[in-house]
C-alpha positions in Angstrom: 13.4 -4.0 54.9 9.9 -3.8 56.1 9.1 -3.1 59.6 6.4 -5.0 61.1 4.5 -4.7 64.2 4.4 -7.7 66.4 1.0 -7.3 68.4 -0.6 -9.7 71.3 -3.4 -9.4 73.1 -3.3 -9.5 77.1 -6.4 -8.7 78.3 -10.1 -9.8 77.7 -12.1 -7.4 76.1 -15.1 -8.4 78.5 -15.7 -5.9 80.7 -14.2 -2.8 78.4 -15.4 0.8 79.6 -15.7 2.1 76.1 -17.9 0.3 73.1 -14.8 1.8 70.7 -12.3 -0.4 72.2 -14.2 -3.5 71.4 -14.7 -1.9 67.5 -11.0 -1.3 67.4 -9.7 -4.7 68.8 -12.0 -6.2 66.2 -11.0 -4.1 63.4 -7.0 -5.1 64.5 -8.6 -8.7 63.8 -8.4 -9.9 67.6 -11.0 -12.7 68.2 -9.5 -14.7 71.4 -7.0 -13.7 74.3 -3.3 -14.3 74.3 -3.3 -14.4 70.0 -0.5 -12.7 68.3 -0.9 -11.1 64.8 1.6 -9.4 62.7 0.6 -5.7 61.2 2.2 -3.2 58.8 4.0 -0.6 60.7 1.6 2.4 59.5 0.1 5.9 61.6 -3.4 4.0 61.3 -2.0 1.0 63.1 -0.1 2.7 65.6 -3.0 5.0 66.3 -5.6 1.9 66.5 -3.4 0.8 69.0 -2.8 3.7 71.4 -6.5 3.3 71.7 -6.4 -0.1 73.1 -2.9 -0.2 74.4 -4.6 -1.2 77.9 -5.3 -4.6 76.4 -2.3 -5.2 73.8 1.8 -5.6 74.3 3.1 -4.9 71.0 6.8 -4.8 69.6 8.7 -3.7 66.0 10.2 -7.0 64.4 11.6 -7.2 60.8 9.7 -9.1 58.0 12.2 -11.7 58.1 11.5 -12.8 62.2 7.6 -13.5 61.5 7.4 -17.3 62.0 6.2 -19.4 58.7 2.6 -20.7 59.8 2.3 -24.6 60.8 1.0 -27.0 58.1 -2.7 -28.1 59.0 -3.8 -31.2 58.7 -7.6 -31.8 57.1 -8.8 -33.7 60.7 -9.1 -37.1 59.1 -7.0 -39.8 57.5 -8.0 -41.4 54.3 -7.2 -45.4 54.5 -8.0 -47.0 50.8 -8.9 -50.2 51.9 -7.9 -53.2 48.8 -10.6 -55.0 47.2 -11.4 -58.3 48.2 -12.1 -60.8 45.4 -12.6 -58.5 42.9 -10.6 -57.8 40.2 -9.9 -54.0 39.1 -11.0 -53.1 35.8 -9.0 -51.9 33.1 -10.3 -48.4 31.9 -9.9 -48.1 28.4 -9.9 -44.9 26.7 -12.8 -43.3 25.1 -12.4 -44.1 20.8 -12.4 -40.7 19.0 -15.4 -40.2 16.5 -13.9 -40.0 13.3 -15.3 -37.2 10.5 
């Protein structure tokens, strides 16, 4: 099975002593505090990550404990409302030319 690497950021990057650690926590994907992503278990991760470990916990999981994500909804709610008085039309097919 495929290890994975279970990483979550715990401190801001504001305020950093080093330009590179705000490269690298970018290039790991890390955008907001507290966020938790899932990596491959590889030297350039691991080595990304001694760079920052400062500002990241991070953990070995199996493939199989990384949680499926949430279903999103679209924001809004389509409500067909019926037509009043009117009747629906019929649509009729289009008649095939025939040559």
């Amino acid at each position: 099975m495929a290890k994975k690497l279970k990483v979550t950021q715990t401190r801001s990057i504001i305020g950093s002593q080093k330009e590179k650690h705000k490269v690298v926590m970018e290039s790991l994907g890390f955008k907001k505090n507290h966020r938790t992503l899932y990596k491959n278990d590889n030297p350039q991760i691991r080595g990304m990550l001694g760079k920052v470990s400062h500002l990241v916990s991070w953990e070995e999981i199996d493939e199989k404990a990384i949680p499926a994500p949430a279903a999103r909804s679209k924001g809004y709610t389509v409500i067909e409302k019926p037509r009043s008085g009117k009747k629906a039309k019929k649509e009729t097919p289009p008649e095939e030319s025939q040559e």
